[in-house]
Structure formats: structure tokens, C-alpha cells
N, C-alpha and C positions, 0 to 999 in steps of 0.2 A: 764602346757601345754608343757615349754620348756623340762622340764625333762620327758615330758613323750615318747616324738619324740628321743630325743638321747638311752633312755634307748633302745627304738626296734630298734636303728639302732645297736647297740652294742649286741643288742641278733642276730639279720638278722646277723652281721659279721661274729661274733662268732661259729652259725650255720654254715655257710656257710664253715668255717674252719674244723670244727668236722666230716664234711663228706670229708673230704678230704684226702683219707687215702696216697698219692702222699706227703702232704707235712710235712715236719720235722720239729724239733720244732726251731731253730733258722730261718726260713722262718716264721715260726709261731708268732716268736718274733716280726720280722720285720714287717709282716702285723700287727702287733696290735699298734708298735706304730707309723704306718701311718695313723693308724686308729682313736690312740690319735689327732693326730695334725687334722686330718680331724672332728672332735668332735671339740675341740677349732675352729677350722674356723667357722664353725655353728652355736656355741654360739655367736661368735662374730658378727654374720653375723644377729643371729635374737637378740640381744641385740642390734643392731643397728636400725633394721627396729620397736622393741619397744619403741624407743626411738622417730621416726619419729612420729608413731598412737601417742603417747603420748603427742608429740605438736601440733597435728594437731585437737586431741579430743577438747583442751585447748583451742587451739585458738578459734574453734566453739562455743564450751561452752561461752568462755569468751566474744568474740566479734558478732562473724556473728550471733550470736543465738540470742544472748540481744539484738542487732540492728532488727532482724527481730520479734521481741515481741512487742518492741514498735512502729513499722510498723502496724503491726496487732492491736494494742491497740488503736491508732491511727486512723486509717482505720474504726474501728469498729464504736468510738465514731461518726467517719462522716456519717458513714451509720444511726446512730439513730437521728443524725439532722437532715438528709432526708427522713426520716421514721416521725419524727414527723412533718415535714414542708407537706408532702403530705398527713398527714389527714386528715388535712382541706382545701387540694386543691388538689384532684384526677378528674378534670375531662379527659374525654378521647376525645381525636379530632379524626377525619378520615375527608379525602380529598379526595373530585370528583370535577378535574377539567378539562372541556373540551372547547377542539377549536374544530370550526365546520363550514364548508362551506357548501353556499345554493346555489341553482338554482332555482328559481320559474318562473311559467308561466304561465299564461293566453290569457286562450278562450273565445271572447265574443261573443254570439249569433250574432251580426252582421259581423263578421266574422276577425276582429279586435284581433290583436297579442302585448299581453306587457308581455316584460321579464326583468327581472333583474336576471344575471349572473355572480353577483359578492357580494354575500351578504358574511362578514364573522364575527363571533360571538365569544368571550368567556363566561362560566358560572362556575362559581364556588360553591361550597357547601361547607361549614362547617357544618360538625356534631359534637355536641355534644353528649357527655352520664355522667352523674351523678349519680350512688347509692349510699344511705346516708345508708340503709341500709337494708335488705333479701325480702322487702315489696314495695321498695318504691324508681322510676327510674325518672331520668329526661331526657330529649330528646329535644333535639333542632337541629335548622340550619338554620345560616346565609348562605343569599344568592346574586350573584352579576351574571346579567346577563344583557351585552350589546355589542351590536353592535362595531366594530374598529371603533376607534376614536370619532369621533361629527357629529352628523348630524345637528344640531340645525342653522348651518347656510344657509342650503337650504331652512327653513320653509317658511319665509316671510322678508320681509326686514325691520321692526324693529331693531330700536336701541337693543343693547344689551351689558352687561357688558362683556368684553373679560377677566375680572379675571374667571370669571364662566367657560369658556370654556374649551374643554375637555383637551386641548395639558398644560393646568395649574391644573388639576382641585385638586392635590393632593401635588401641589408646593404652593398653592395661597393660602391665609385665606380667606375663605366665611363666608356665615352666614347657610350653610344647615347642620342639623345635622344628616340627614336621614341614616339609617340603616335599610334593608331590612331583615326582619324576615320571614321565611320561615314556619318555624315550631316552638315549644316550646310547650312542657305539660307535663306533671307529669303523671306516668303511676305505678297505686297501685294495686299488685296481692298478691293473697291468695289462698292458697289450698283448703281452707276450707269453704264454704258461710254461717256464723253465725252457727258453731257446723254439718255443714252436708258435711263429707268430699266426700260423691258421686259426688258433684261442686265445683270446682275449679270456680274462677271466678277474673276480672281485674276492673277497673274502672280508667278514665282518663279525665283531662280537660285542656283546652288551643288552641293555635291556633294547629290545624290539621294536618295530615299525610292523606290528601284527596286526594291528585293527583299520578298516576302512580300506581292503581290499581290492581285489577286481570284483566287479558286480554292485557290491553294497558304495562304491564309491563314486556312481555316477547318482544314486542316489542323495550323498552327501556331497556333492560338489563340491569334490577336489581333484587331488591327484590319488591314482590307486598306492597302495601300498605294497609291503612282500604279498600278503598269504593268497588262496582264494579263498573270499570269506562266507563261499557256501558249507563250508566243512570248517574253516577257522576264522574266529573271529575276537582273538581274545587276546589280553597282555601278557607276555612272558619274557624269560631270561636267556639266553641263551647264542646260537652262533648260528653261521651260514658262510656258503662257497657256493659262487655261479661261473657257467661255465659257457662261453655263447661259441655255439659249433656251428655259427651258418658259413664260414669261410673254410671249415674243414669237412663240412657235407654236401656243400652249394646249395642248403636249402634254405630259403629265405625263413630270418628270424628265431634259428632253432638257438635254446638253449637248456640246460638242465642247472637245480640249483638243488645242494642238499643244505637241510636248517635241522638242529637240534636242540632243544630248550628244557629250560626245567621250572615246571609250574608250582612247588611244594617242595620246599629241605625239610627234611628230618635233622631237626638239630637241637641240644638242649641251648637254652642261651645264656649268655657272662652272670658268673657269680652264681652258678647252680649250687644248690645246699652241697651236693657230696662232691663238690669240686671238678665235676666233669667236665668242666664248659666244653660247650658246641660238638660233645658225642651224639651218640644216636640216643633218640629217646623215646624208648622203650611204651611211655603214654600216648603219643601223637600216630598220626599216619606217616607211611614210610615215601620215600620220596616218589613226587610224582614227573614222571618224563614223559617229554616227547622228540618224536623223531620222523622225518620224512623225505619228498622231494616233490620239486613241480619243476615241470616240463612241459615246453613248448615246442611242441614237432614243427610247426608252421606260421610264422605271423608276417606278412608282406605289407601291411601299413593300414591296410582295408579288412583283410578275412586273416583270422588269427583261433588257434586250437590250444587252449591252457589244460593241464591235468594236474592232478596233484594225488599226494600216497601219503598218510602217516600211519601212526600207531605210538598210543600213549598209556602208559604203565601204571600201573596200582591208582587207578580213580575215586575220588572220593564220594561216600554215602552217608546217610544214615544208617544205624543198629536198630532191630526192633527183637533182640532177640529172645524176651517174653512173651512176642505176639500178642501185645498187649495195646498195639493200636500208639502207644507214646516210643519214641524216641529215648535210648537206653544215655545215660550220663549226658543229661541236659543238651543233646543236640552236640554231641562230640563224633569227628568225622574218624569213620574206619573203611580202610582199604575194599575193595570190592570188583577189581577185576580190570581187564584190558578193555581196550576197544580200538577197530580199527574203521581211519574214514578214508572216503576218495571220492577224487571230483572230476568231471572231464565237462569241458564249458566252450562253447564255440560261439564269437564277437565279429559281428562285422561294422566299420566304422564307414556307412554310408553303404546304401542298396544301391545294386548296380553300377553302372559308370555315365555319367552322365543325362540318367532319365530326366532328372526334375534338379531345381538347387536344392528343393525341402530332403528331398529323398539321397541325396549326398552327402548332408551334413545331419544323417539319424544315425543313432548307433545302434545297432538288437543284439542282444544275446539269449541264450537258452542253456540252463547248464542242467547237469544232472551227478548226484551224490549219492553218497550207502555207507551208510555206518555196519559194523557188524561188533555186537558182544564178544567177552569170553571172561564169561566168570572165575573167580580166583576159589576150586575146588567147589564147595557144597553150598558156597553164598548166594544170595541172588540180585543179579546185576539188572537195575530197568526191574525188579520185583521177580526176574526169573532167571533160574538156576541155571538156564540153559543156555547157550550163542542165539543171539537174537539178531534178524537183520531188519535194517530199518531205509528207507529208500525216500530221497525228498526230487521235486520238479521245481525249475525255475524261470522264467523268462520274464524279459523287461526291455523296452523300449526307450529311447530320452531322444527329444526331438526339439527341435527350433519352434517357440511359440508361433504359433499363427496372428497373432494381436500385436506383438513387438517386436523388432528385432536382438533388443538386448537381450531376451527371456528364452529357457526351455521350460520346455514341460516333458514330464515321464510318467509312466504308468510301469505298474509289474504287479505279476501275479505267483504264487508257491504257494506248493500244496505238498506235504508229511503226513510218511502211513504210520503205524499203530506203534513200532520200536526207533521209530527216526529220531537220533540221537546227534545235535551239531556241537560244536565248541565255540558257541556263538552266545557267550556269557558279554561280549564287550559292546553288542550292538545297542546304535545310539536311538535309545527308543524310549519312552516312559511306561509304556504298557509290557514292554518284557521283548525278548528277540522273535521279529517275525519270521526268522530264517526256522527258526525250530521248532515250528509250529506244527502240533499234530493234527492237521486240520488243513484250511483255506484258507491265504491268505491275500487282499489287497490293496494295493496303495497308487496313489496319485501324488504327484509334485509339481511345484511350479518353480524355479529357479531365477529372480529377476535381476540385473545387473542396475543399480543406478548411478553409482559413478566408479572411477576406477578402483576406490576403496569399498565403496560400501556397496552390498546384496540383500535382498529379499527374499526368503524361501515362504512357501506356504506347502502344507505336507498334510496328506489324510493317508491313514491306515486302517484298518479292518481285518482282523482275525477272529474265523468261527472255530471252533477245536473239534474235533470227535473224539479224542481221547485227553486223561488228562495227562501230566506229568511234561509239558512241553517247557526246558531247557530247564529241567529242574537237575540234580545231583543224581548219585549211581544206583544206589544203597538198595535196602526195605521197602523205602517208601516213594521208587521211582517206578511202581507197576502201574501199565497205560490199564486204565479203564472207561469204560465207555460214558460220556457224557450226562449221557438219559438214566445211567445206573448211578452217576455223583450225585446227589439231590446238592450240595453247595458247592459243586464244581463251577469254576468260569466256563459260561460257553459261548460267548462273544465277550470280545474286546475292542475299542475303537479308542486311537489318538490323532487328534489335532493338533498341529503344531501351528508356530509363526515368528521366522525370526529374522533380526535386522543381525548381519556380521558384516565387521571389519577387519579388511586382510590387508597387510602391506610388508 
């Protein structure tokens, strides 16, 4: 390369000379050997700078290079210790954890005002997720939801251990080993149901994903869960199988799922005096079941049709059986009868197709439900002896705020006649479930997004009653009477809410 840069500069000279018919040959002399010494300075000049590349190649090679191989070799080995240390322990967490302030109040038919204006709460959720592997998920969440601080020294003035108390409760050694399990089951899917790939199908068991349904879950902003939670809304135990038939009927979205669960064992427990452990016992109510199915004829992404069927066995009540106004064996629950509910609920996710952006990105739904009794022989279920049917209305709206782009806002309104009886014990409410409300009920919400972690909701509610006994138990003392005839019946209820959650 060196000799090949000097040679064209010695031809460039040379030339350069050859047209010059101005100069003679001792000028001629003189430029050629200024032209030598300027050749030696160049050799010498890139004889040097080869000599720099030469030890700097060297030094790379020899040192910074070796050192960065065994970085890299190094490095590598650690990544496949933590490659084999997380194949046996990949589970994945996510966190929802929220603070939330209440305002509740009460209306009573005698004209009597009680508020509490300073209620404040934390809840937390762990989820878990587990694939072991392409078929086969696990699901859980720990759950932790209580009130600031202790109430426990309001209640009565009993003696009480002050190590139990709350300002110690995770400084102090007790004896409680309680862990609140939220959810937990194993959920197995397959493309195929036994060689017929038209069904796709899942199967799951363990304690449930039953609360915060379709309906009640645009209200809580999340994801919907199994049930629909105008008729269910509550924790239980139990299994399920879904069945998604839109490749073997060509109708978009169809699928059926049957769930059965068991909310009450009849069981004695370890260490019974006469030795029976975990028979049936003969003092308690006997087990309570449920069983059902939802089904979706239609859902195309936009306009979707949910229904659902159950029916749940031996429910529990109060005994009044002196007619004596009190509760027989200090508020101990006796069996009382069947009941059967059902829902059929139609969702559109955006009006129309293209009118407006607002009116594409609304969801509405309108559902409608019916309980029906059936008392267990001469008792009386809901206060009567008789099948009682009970019928609730619901519709709700959630829409893109008009003020923000991050925020929605939603409105809904329901209203239950005289025997409307839901399983809506789990709704997340302070004033009681507005689903099972024998009366009017309604609410407003604002949903705010402020960074990818964290949200703002603000939440008003409003329940008048006309009857009383709304989402109370089976028994004696579940007969709806009329509000104007309760002199200390609730006959308005209102909660306020406001809370900061973080999810990740």
C-alpha cells in the first residue's frame, strides 16, 4: 500500500513537469530532488503511523480482547445458572394494590340520619400465573383487605390480648396462621376436544374467579371474570368446562360453559369429642351447592348475548320458630330451601360503526334476571312458604371522559321487585350490594389513568329500597316488607368512594 501511494505521487510529479514546456532541465533537477526528500518524509511519516496501528492492534489482541472473552464467558456461565435456577421457579406475580376512601350514609324510614365520613381502607391482590406447560396454567391470589388500623377495641369491653392488636400485629408472635386465599385453580386447555378440532375447549378446578364479572366489571375496572354477576356474585369452590362452538356452528363467538361449586360443607372438624372427624354433623346446615351454565349464542367483537342458569341447594336462614320476633340458638343458620336464578344480558362494545370516535369506543349493556323460591316443605324461604319469583333490570353505560383522554366515565341504573333475591354477597361496595337491591338504584364513576401504574377512580352510589330484606339470608327473617310499614328500616343508602390503585 506504501509503495503504491509514493509511486502515483512520483508519476502526479513527474507529469506535472512533462507539460511544462516553461521549465529547463536544471529547475527540472531541483524539483525532482525536493520531490526525493519529500518521498522520505512520507515514508517516514507513514512508517511511523504503522508502527502506532501495530501496537495498538497488539495491545487489543493481547489484552482488552482476552479480558473482554473472559467477561463474556463468564457472564454467559451466570446467565445459564439463572436459566436453570428459573425452571423450576418461573412463577409470575402482578400487583393491585389499592387505598380507598368512604363516605356512607343512611336513610331510615323514621326519618333518622347515620353517617360515617371517614371510613379508609387498603386491599391488596397478588396474582399469581404458573405454566408448567402449552396445556396446563395455574392462577391464583392472595388477598389482604382491611380497614386503617384496629377496630377491635370499640366492639365490647372484654378483656383482650394487646399482643393481637393491630399497632403489633406483625411485630409480635401469635398463634394465627391465617392466609386469605382469594383465588387458586389450575386451568387445562386444548384445541382439540377428544380428536374433533371444530372445539376448542378448557377445564378448571379450585377455589374460583366468581366475583367482578361481566357488568359489575366495567364498573371496577378490570378484566371481567367467569360468572355474570347480575345473578352471581360471590366466592366459592368448585370446577368448570367451556366449550367454544363457533368453528362447529359458524356462529361467531358461540360458546357454552358448565361450573359447579360448593358454598357450605357439612363436616364435623379434627378431634371431634366422639371421634367422628369430618362426618356429617347432625348441628350445622347441610351442604350447600351450586350448579349451572352460561352461554353465549353470539359475540362478534362489537354485539355479544351472555345468559346464564343456575340453581343452589339447601340455602341458608335464620329459625324464628317461637315467633317470638328473636332468632332461635343465638343466630345459628338452618336450611331453608332452593332457589333458582337466570340471566340473559346483551353488550355492545361501541354504537354503530363508524358514526363518531366517542360513540365507538362506548360500551352499553342491558341485562335482565329472575330468581324463583322453592321452599324446603312447610318453612318459609324470603318469610314465605311459597315459590316466590323475584325479577331485577339493569343497564349501564362506560364511556371515554369528555375532559381527558386517559379517563372514562360510566353511569348505571337497577331496579328489584318485592322477592328479587341475587347471590351478590361479594360485591365491592360499603353500603351492601347494589345489585340486590329491592328498590332503585344509582351510580356514577369516573375512571382516571395517571401513569401506567397508577389510577384514580371516584365512585357515587344511591340506593332507595321499597322493600326491606335486600341481599340479606333465606330464613324467618327474610320477609320483604314495605319500607313505610318498617319504622327503622333503611330507606336510602349512599356511598362515596375515592381511590388511588396500583397495578403491575
Amino acid at each position: 500500500m506504501k509503495k503504491g501511494i509514493i509511486a502515483l505521487s512520483t508519476v502526479a510529479a513527474l507529469t506535472t513537469c512533462a507539460f511544462s514546456s516553461e521549465i529547463s532541465n536544471n529547475e527540472m533537477m531541483k524539483q525532482i530532488e525536493l520531490l526525493k526528500k519529500q518521498i522520505e518524509m512520507l515514508e517516514k511519516k507513514l512508517n511511523s503511523n504503522q508502527d502506532k496501528v501495530t501496537t495498538l492492534e497488539k495491545t487489543f489482541t493481547d489484552k482488552r480482547f482476552t479480558k473482554l472473552e473472559k467477561n463474556v464467558k463468564k457472564n454467559s456461565e451466570k446467565i445459564q445458572e439463572v436459566k436453570a435456577h428459573d425452571a423450576g421457579d418461573n412463577i409470575k406475580w402482578d400487583v393491585d394494590f389499592r387505598t380507598q376512601y368512604d363516605n356512607v350514609q343512611y336513610k331510615l324510614s323514621n326519618g333518622k340520619k347515620l353517617t360515617n365520613n371517614s371510613i379508609y381502607s387498603n386491599r391488596l391482590w397478588l396474582g399469581m400465573k404458573f405454566q408448567a406447560d402449552e396445556n396446563s396454567t395455574f392462577y391464583g391470589t392472595l388477598s389482604y383487605n382491611k380497614l386503617f388500623g384496629d377496630n377491635r377495641a370499640q366492639i365490647d369491653g372484654q378483656t383482650r390480648n394487646n399482643a393481637s392488636f393491630d399497632w403489633v400485629t406483625n411485630e409480635a408472635a401469635t398463634n394465627d396462621n391465617s392466609l386469605k386465599v382469594k383465588e387458586a385453580y389450575w386451568l387445562y386447555t386444548n384445541d382439540s376436544f377428544f380428536g374433533n378440532n371444530d372445539v376448542s375447549w378448557t377445564a378448571s378446578i379450585g377455589r374460583r374467579p366468581s366475583t367482578d364479572g361481566l357488568g359489575i366489571s366495567l364498573r371496577a375496572d378490570q378484566e371481567r371474570k367467569s360468572a355474570l354477576s347480575h345473578t352471581v356474585n360471590v366466592e366459592f369452590d368448585g370446577a368448570s368446562a367451556r366449550f367454544n362452538l363457533d368453528k362447529l356452528t359458524g356462529i361467531n363467538g358461540m360458546w357454552l360453559k358448565f361450573c359447579v361449586g360448593r358454598g357450605l360443607t357439612n363436616a364435623k372438624l379434627r378431634f371431634s369429642s366422639d371421634g367422628l372427624d369430618y362426618i356429617d354433623d347432625n348441628d350445622t346446615s347441610e351442604n350447600v351447592d351450586m350448579a349451572g351454565f352460561i352461554f353465549v349464542p353470539y359475540d362478534n367483537g362489537q354485539y355479544s348475548v351472555h345468559m346464564n342458569y343456575a340453581k343452589a341447594w339447601n340455602l341458608i336462614g335464620n329459625q324464628d320458630a317461637n315467633a317470638d320476633g328473636q332468632p332461635d340458638s343465638n343466630g345459628k343458620f338452618y336450611n331453608f330451601g332452593d332457589i333458582e336464578l337466570a340471566t340473559i344480558m346483551f353488550k355492545a362494545y361501541g354504537i354503530g360503526n363508524g358514526i363518531s370516535d366517542f360513540l365507538d369506543d362506548t360500551t352499553v349493556f342491558a341485562s335482565y334476571a329472575m330468581s324463583k323460591t322453592d321452599p324446603d316443605g312447610n318453612k318459609a324461604m324470603l318469610g314465605s312458604a311459597d315459590s316466590e319469583t323475584g325479577h331485577s333490570f339493569w343497564i349501564g353505560a362506560n364511556m371515554p371522559c369528555p375532559l381527558s383522554e386517559k379517563a372514562r366515565v360510566g353511569i348505571e341504573w337497577n331496579k328489584g321487585s318485592k322477592y328479587w333475591r341475587s347471590m351478590t354477597y361479594g360485591e365491592d361496595t360499603m353500603a351492601g350490594s347494589k345489585i340486590a337491591a329491592r328498590g332503585t338504584a344509582w351510580e356514577v364513576y369516573r375512571h382516571q389513568k395517571l401513569t401506567d401504574a397508577l389510577s384514580f377512580t371516584l365512585r357515587y352510589t344511591q340506593i332507595k329500597y321499597d322493600y326491606t330484606g335486600s341481599n340479606g339470608f333465606f330464613g324467618d327473617f327474610g320477609t320483604p316488607v314495605k319500607i313505610s310499614d318498617s319504622p327503622n328500616a333503611v330507606e336510602e343508602a349512599k356511598n362515596f368512594s375515592a381511590n388511588i390503585r396500583y397495578r403491575f
